[in-house]
C-alpha positions in Angstrom: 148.2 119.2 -58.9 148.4 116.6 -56.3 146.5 113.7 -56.8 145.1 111.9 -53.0 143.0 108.5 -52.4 142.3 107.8 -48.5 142.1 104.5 -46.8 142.1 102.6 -43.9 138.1 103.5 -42.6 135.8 100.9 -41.8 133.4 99.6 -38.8 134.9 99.8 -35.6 133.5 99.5 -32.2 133.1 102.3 -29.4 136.4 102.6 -27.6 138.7 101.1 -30.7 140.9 102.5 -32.9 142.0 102.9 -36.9 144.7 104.5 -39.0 143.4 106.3 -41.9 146.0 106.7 -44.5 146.5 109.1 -47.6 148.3 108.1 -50.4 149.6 111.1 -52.5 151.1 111.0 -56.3 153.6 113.7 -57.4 156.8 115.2 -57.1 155.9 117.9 -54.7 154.1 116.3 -52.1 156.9 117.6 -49.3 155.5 121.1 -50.4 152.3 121.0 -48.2 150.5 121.1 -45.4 148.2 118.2 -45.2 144.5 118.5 -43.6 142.1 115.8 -42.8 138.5 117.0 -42.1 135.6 115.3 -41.6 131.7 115.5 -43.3 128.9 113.9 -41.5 125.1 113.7 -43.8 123.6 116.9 -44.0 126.2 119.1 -42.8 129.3 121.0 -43.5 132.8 120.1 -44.2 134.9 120.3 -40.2 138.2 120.4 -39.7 140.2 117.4 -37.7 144.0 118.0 -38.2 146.4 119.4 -39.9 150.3 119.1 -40.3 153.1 121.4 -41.9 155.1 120.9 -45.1 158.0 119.6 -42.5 155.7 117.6 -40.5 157.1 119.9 -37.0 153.6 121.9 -36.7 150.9 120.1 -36.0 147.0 121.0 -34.7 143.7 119.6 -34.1 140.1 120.0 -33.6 139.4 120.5 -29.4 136.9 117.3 -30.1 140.4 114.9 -31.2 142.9 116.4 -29.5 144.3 113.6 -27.1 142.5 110.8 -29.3 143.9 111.5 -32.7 147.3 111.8 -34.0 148.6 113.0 -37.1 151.5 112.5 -39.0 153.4 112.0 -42.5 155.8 110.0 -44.1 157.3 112.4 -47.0 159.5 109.3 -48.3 156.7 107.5 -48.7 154.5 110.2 -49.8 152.0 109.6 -47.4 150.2 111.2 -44.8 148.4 109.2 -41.7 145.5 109.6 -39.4 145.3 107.8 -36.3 142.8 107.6 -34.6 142.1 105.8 -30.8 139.2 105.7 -28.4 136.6 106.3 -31.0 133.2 107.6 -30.3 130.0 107.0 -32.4 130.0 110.8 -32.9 133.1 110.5 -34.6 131.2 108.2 -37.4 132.1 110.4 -40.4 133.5 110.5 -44.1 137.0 111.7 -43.7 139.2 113.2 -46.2 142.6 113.9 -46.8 143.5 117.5 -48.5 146.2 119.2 -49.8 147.0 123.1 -49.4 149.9 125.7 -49.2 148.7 127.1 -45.8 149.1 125.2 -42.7 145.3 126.0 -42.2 142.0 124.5 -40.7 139.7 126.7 -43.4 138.6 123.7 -46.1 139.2 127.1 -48.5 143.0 126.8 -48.4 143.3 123.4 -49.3 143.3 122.8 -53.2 143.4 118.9 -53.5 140.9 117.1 -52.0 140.8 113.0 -51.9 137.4 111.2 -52.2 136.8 110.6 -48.8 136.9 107.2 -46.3 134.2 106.5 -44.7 134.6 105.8 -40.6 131.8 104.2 -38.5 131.7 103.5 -35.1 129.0 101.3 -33.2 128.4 101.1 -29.5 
């Protein structure tokens, strides 16, 4: 029902930092909880972060918490990931999702964005 498209990923060195954002269309966007999770070649779909409908419950994977923040802008019907003292093991394509659950199980998410991809160098 929601429709999402990430940006904001690119090349960035060992130590920097990026925002990823996710632009949402619809009228219900305030509705959800909004996930970001990450795929790497090869391997399943992890999850990163996620944040309530309301934006007042937030949680992370252990391997971002103190280096990754999310948040959301419900005016602007946008959801953010930043994103600071990267690691090349965070090099990743990273996706926004939509869901009715404030979950980090990929199965409770129902909208799912095409992905950004995030690289990071030593």
């Amino acid at each position: 029902q929601v429709q999402l498209v990430e940006s904001g990923g690119g090349l960035v060195q060992a130590g920097g930092s990026l925002r990823l954002s996710c632009a949402a269309s619809g009228r219900t966007f305030s509705n959800y909880a909004m996930g970001w999770f990450l795929q790497a070649p090869g391997k399943e779909r992890e999850f990163v972060a996620v944040i309530s409908s309301s934006g007042v419950r937030t949680y992370y994977a252990d391997s971002v918490k103190g280096r990754f923040a999310i948040s959301r802008d419900n005016a602007k019907n946008t959801v953010y990931l930043q994103m600071n003292s990267l690691k090349p093991e965070d090099t990743a394509l990273y996706y926004c999702a939509a869901g009715m659950l404030t979950s980090y199980r990929p199965e409770d998410f129902g909208s799912w964005g095409q992905g950004t991809q995030v690289t990071v160098s030593s």
